[in-house]
LUMFI-571153 format. One record per residue (C-alpha): residue number from 1; x, y, z; residue in one letter. Coordinates in nm, 4 decimals. Layout:
REM LUMFI-571153
+-----+----------+----------+----------+---+
!   k !        X !        Y !        Z ! r !
+-----+----------+----------+----------+---+
! NUM !        X !        Y !        Z ! A !
...
+-----+----------+----------+----------+---+
//
This chain:
REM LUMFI-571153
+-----+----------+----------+----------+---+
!   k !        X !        Y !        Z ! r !
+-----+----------+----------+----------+---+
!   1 !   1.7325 !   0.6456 !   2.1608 ! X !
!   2 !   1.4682 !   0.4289 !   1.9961 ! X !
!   3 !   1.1373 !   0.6081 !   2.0119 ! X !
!   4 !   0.7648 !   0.5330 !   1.8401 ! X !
!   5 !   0.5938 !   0.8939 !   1.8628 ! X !
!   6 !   0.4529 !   0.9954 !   1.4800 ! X !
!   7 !   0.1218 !   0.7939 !   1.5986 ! X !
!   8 !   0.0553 !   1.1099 !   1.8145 ! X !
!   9 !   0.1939 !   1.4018 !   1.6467 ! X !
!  10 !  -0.1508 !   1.5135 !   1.4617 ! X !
!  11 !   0.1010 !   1.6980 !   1.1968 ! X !
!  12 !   0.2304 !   1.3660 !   1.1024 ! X !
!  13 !   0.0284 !   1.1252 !   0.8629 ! X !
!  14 !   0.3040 !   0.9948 !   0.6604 ! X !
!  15 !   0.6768 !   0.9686 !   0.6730 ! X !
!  16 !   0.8850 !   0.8434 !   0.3921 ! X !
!  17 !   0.6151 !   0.6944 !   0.1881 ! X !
!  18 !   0.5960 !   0.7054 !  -0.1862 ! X !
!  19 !   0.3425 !   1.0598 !  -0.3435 ! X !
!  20 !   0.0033 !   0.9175 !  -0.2572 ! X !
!  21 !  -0.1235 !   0.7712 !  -0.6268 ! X !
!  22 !  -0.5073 !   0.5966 !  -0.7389 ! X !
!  23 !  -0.4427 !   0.2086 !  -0.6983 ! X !
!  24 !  -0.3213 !  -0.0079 !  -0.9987 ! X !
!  25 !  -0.0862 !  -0.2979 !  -1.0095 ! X !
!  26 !   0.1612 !  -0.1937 !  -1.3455 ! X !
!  27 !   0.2070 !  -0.5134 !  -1.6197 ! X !
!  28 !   0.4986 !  -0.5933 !  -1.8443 ! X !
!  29 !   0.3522 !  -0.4770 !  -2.1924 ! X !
!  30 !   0.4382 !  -0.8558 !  -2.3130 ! X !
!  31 !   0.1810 !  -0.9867 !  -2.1128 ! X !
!  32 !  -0.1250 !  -0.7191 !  -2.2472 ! X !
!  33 !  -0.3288 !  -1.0168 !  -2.3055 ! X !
!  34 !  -0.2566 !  -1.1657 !  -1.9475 ! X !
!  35 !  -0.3679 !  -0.8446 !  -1.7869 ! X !
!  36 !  -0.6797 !  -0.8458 !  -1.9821 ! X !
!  37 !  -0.7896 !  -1.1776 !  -1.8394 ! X !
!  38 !  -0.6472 !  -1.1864 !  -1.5240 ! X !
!  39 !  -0.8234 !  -1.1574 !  -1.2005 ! X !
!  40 !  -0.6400 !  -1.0562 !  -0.9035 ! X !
!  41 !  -0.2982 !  -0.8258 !  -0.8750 ! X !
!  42 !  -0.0860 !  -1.0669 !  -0.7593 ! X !
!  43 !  -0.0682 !  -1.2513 !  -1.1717 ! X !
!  44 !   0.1217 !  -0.9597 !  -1.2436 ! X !
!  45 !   0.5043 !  -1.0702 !  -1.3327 ! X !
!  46 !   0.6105 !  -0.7270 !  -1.1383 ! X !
!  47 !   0.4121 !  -0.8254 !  -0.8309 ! X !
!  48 !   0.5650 !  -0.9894 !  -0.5593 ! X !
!  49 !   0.3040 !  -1.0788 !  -0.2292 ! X !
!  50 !   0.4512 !  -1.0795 !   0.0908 ! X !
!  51 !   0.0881 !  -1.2014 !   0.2133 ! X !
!  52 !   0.1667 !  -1.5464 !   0.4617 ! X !
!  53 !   0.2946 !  -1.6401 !   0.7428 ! X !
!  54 !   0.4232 !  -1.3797 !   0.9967 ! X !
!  55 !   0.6155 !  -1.3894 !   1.3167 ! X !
!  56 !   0.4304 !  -1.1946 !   1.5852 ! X !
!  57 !   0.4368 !  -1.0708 !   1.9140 ! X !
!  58 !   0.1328 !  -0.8414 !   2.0879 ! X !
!  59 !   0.2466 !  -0.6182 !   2.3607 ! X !
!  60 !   0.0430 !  -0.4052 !   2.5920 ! X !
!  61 !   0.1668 !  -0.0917 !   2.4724 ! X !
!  62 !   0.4339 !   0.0629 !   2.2420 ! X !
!  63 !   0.7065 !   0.1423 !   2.4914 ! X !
!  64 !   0.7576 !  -0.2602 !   2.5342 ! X !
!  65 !   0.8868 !  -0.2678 !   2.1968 ! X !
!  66 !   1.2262 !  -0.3452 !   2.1955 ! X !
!  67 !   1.4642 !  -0.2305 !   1.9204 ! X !
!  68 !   1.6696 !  -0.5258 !   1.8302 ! X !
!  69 !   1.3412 !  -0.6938 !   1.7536 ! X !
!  70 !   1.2899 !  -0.4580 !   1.4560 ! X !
!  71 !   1.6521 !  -0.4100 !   1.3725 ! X !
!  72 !   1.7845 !  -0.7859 !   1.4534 ! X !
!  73 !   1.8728 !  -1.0135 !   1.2441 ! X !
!  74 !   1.7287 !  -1.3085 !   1.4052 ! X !
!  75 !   1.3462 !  -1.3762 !   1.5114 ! X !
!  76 !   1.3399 !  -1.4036 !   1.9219 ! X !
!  77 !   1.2047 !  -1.7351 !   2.0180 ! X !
!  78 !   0.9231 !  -1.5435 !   2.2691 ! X !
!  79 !   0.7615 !  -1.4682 !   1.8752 ! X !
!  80 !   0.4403 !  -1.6741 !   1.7617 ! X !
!  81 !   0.3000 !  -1.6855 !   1.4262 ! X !
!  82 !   0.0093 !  -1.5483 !   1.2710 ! X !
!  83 !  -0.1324 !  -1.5039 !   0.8954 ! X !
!  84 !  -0.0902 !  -1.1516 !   0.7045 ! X !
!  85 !  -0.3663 !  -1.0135 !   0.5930 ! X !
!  86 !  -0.6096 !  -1.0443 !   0.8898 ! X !
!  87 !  -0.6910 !  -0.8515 !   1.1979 ! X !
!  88 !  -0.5107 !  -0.9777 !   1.4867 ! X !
!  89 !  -0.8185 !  -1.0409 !   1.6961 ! X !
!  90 !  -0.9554 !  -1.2950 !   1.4353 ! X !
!  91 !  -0.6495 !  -1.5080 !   1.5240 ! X !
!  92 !  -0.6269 !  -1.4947 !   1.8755 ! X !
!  93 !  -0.4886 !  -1.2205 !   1.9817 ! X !
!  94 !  -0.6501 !  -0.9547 !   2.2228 ! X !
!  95 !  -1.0074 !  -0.8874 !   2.1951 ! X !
!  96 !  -1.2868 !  -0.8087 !   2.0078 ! X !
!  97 !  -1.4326 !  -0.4739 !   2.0418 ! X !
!  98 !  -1.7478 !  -0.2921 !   1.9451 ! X !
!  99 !  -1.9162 !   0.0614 !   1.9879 ! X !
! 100 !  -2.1200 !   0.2714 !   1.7988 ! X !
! 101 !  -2.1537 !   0.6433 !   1.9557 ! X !
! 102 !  -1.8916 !   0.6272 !   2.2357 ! X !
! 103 !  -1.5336 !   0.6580 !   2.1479 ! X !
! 104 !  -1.3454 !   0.3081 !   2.1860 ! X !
! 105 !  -1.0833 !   0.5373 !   2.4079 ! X !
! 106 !  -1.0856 !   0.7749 !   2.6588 ! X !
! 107 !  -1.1682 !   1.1056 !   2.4751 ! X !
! 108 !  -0.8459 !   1.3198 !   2.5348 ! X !
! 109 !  -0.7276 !   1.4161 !   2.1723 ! X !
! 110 !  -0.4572 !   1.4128 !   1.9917 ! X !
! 111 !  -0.3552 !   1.1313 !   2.2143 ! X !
! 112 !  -0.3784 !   0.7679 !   2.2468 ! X !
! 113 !  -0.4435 !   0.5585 !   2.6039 ! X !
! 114 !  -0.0999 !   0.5311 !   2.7214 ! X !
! 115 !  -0.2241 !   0.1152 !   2.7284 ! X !
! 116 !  -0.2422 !   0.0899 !   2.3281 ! X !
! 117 !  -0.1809 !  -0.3087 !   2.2083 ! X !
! 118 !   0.1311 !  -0.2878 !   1.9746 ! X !
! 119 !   0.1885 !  -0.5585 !   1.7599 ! X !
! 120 !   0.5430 !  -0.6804 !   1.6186 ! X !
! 121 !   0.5576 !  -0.8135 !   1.2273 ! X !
! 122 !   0.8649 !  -1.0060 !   1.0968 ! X !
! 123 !   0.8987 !  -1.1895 !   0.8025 ! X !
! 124 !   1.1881 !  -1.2832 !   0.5729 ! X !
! 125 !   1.1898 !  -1.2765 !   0.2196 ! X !
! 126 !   1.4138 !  -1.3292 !  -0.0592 ! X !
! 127 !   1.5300 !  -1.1724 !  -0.3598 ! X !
! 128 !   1.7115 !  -1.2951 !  -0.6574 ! X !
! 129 !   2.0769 !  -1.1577 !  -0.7623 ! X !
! 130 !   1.9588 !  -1.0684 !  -1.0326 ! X !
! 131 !   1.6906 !  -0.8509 !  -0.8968 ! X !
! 132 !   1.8817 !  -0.6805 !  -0.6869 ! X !
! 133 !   1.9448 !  -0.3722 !  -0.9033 ! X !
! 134 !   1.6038 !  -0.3164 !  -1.0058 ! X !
! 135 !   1.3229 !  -0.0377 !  -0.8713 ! X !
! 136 !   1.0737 !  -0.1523 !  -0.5966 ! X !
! 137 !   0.8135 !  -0.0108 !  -0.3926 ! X !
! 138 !   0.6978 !  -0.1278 !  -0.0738 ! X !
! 139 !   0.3543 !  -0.1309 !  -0.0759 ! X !
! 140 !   0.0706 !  -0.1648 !   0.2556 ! X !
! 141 !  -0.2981 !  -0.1931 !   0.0732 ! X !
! 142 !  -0.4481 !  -0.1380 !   0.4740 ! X !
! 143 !  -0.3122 !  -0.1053 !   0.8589 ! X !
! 144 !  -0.5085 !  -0.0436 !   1.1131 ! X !
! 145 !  -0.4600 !   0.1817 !   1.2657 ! X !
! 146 !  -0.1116 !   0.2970 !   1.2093 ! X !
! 147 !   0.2584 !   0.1234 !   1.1529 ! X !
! 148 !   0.6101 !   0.1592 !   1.1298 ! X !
! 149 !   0.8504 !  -0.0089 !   0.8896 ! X !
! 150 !   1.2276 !  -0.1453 !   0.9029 ! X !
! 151 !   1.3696 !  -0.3043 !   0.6167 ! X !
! 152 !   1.7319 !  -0.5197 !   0.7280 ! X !
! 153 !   1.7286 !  -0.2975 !   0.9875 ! X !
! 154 !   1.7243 !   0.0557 !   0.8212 ! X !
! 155 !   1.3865 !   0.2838 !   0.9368 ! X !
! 156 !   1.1890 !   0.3184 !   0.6038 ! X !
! 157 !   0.9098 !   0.5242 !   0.7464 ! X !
! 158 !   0.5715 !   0.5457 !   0.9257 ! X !
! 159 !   0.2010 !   0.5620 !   0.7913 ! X !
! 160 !  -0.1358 !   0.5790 !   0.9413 ! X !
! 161 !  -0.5283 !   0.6409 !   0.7516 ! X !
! 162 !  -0.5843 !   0.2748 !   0.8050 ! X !
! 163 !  -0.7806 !   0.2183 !   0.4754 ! X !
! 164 !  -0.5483 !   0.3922 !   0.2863 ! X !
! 165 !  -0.2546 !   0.2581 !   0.0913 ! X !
! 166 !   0.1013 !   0.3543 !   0.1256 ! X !
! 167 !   0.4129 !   0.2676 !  -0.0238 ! X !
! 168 !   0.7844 !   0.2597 !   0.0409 ! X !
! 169 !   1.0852 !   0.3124 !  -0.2230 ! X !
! 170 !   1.2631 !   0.0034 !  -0.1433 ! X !
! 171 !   1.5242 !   0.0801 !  -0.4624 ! X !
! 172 !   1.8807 !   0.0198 !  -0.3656 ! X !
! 173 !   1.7682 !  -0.0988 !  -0.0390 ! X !
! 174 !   1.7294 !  -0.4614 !  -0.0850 ! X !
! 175 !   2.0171 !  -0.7362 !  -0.1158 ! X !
! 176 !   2.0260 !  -1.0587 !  -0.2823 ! X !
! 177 !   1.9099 !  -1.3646 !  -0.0353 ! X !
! 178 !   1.7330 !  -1.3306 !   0.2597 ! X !
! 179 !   1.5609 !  -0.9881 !   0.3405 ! X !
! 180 !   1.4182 !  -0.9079 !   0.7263 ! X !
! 181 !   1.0984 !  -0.7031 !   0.7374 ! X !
! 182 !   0.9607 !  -0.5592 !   1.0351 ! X !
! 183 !   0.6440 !  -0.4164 !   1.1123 ! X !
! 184 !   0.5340 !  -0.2717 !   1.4081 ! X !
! 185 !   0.1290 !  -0.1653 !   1.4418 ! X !
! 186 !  -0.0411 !   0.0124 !   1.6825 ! X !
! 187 !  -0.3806 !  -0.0460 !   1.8153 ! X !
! 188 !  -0.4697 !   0.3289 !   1.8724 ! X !
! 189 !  -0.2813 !   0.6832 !   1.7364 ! X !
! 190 !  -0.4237 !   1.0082 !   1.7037 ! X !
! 191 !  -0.6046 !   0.9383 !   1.4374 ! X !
! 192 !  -0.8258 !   0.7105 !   1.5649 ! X !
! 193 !  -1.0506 !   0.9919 !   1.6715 ! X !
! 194 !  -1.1553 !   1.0547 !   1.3247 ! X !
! 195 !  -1.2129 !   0.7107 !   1.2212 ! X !
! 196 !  -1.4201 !   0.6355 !   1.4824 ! X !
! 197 !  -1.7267 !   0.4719 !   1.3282 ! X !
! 198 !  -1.9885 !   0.1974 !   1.4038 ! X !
! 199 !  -1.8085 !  -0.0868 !   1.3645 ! X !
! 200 !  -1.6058 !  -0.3622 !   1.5128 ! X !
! 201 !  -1.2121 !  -0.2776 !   1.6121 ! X !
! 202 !  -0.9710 !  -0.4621 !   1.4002 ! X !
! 203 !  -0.6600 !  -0.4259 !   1.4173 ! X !
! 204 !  -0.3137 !  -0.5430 !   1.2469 ! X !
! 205 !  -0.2132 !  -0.5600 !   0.8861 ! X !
! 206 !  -0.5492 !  -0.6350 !   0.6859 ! X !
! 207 !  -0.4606 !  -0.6131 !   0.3432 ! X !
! 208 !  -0.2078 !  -0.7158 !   0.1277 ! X !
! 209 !   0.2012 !  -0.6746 !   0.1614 ! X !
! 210 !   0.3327 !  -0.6752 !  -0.1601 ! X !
! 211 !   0.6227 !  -0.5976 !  -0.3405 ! X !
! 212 !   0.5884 !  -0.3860 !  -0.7404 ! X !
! 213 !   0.9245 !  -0.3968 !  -0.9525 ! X !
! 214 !   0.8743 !  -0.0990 !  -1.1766 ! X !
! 215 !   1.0735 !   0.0613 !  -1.4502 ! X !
! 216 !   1.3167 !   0.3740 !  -1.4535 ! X !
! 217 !   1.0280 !   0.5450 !  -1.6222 ! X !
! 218 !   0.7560 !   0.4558 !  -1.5078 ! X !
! 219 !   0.3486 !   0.6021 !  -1.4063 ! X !
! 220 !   0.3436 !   0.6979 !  -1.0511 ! X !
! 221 !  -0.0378 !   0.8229 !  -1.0363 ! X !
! 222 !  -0.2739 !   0.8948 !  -1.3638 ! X !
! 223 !  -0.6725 !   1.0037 !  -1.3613 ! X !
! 224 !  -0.8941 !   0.9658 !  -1.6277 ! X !
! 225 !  -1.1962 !   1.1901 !  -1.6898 ! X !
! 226 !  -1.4808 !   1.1631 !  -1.9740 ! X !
! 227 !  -1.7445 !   1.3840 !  -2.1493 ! X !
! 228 !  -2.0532 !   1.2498 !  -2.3511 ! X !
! 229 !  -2.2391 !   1.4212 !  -2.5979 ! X !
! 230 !  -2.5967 !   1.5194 !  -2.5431 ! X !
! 231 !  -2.7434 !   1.2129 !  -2.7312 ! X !
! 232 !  -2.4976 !   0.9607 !  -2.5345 ! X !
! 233 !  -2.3063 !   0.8200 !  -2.8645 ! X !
! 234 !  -1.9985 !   1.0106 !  -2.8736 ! X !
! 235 !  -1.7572 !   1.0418 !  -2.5671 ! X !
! 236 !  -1.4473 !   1.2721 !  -2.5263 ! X !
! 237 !  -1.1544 !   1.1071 !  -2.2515 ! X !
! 238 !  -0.9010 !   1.2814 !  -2.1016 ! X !
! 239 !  -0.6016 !   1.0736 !  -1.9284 ! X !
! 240 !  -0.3439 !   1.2782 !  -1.7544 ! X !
! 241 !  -0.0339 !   1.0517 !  -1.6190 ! X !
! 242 !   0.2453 !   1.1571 !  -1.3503 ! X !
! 243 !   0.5375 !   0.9791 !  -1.4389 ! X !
! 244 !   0.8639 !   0.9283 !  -1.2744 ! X !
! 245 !   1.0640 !   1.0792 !  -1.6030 ! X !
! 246 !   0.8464 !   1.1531 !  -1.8825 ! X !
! 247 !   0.9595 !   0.9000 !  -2.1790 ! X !
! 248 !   1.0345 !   1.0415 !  -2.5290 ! X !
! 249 !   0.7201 !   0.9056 !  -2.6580 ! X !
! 250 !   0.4157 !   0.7168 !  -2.4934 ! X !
! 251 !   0.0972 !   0.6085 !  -2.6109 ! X !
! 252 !  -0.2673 !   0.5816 !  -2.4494 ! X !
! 253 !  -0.4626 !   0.2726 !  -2.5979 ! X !
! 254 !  -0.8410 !   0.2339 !  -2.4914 ! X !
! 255 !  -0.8987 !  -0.1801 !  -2.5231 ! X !
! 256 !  -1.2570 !  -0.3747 !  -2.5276 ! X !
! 257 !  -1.2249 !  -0.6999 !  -2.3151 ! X !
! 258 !  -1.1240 !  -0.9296 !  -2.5739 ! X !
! 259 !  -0.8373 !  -0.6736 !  -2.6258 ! X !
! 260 !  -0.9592 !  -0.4687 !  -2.9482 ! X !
! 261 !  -0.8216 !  -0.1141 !  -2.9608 ! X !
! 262 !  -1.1053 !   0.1605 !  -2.9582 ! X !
! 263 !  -0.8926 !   0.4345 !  -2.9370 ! X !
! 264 !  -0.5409 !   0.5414 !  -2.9505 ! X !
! 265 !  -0.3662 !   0.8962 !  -2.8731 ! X !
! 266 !   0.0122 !   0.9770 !  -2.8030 ! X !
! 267 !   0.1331 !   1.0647 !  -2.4875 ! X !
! 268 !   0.2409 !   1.4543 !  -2.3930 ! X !
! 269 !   0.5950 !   1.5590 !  -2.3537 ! X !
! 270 !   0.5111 !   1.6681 !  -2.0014 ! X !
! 271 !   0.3983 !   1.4477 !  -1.6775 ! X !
! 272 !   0.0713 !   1.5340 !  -1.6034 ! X !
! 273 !  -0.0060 !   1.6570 !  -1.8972 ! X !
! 274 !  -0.3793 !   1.5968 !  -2.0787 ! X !
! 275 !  -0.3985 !   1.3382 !  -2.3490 ! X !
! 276 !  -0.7889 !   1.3682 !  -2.5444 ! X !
! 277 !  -0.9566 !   1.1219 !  -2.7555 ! X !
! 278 !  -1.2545 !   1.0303 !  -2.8569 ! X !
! 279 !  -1.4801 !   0.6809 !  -2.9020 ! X !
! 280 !  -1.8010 !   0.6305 !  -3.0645 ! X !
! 281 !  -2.1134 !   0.4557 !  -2.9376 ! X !
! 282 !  -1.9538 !   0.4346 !  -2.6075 ! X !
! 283 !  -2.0951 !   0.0852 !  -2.3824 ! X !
! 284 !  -2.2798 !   0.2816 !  -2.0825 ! X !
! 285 !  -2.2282 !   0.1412 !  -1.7618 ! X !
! 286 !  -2.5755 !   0.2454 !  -1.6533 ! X !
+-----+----------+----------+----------+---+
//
């Protein structure tokens, strides 16, 4: 039986997403000097935007949702179009909406109104036979206010904290040619009662779609902490790194912007492990 209910199971924020990580787009090490100039994620030669032109259909709630429209093959001809990222009322679609104190719904928690606009995404990609075999992750930078995701017809999950990313292991999962994505966004779930703010209600994917080709071994999440000296001209970093397998030998390199090396230390033997250095008359930020 084909069923949307995570969006109002308060127990549920996440299902079948990627460990939640900081935000970075990963570079080829070939292309150091790229990364150090470039100015937005998608110049990356492992970063693949799905941002564009959509096919869309806005329903009055999530029940009218019909499973071959996810899971098909072909686009139904009742679809429109519409441009990923942007809220769905920009282009069209429903209508605005603002409070400020009151609740945009009727205040009967954990669940939504039973009339909750539902949106359905499709859009076709393609991938290269020789890409086929490589890693990729899924990744939503912002949904508002929750979705669910269906890659050539296969479930890959559900996520909601709308200005939150999330990300999907997509390894294996892809085939060479054309691809079908599906995306289906709710207007309202359960947690809408907690990001209730003053604001205007958006709604839809807002952020980037993207696809990230990364390596066998690669950094899923790192953090970086530093300590300076009483007088301000000697600073101690500490960069711990989860990785996917930790490699035989890594190295931490701390660059100026024309690409200089401050500081270099090698990597632990264990993920998450602390790696220290430390740089002299540090550049304060403020």
């Amino acid at each position: 039986m084909f069923e949307l209910s995570y969006h109002r199971d308060p127990g549920v924020l996440h299902v079948g997403t990627t460990a939640q990580r900081n935000y970075f787009v990963p570079w080829p090490a070939k292309d150091l000097q790229v990364a150090l100039a470039a100015t937005r994620p998608e110049s990356s030669a492992l970063y693949k935007s799905l941002n564009g032109e959509w096919d869309f259909r806005l329903l009055e709630c999530p029940e009218d949702v019909e499973e071959a429209w996810v899971t098909g093959a072909e686009t139904p001809k009742s679809f429109g179009r519409i441009t990923v990222p942007s809220p769905w009322q920009i282009q069209g679609h429903g209508k605005h909406q603002y409070t400020n104190v009151r609740y945009a719904i009727p205040l009967d928690p954990p669940y939504p109104p039973a009339l909750n606009e539902t949106a359905v995404y499709r859009r076709t990609f393609t991938v290269q036979p020789d890409a086929v075999d490589k890693a990729y992750e899924l990744w939503f930078d912002g949904v508002d206010s929750c979705y669910y995701v269906w890659l050539n017809g296969e479930f890959l999950g559900y996520s909601q904290v709308s200005h939150a990313t999330s990300g999907f292991d997509v390894s294996g999962k892809l085939k060479a040619g054309d691809n079908q994505l599906a995306v289906v966004v709710l207007k309202y779930c359960d947690g809408t009662y907690l990001e209730d703010q003053d604001k205007l209600r958006m709604s839809g994917i807002f952020r980037d779609v993207y696809l990230l080709e990364r390596a066998s071994q690669h950094v899923q999440s790192f953090r970086v902490e530093f300590q300076l000296n009483e007088n301000f001209e000697s600073a101690e970093i500490q960069l711990a790194a989860k990785w996917s397998q930790v490699p035989d030998a890594w190295t931490v390199s701390l660059l100026n912007p024309q690409g200089e090396t401050l500081a270099k230390a090698e990597g632990g033997k264990k993920t998450d492990e602390l790696v220290r250095f430390t740089v002299d008359q540090p550049q304060l930020w403020s």
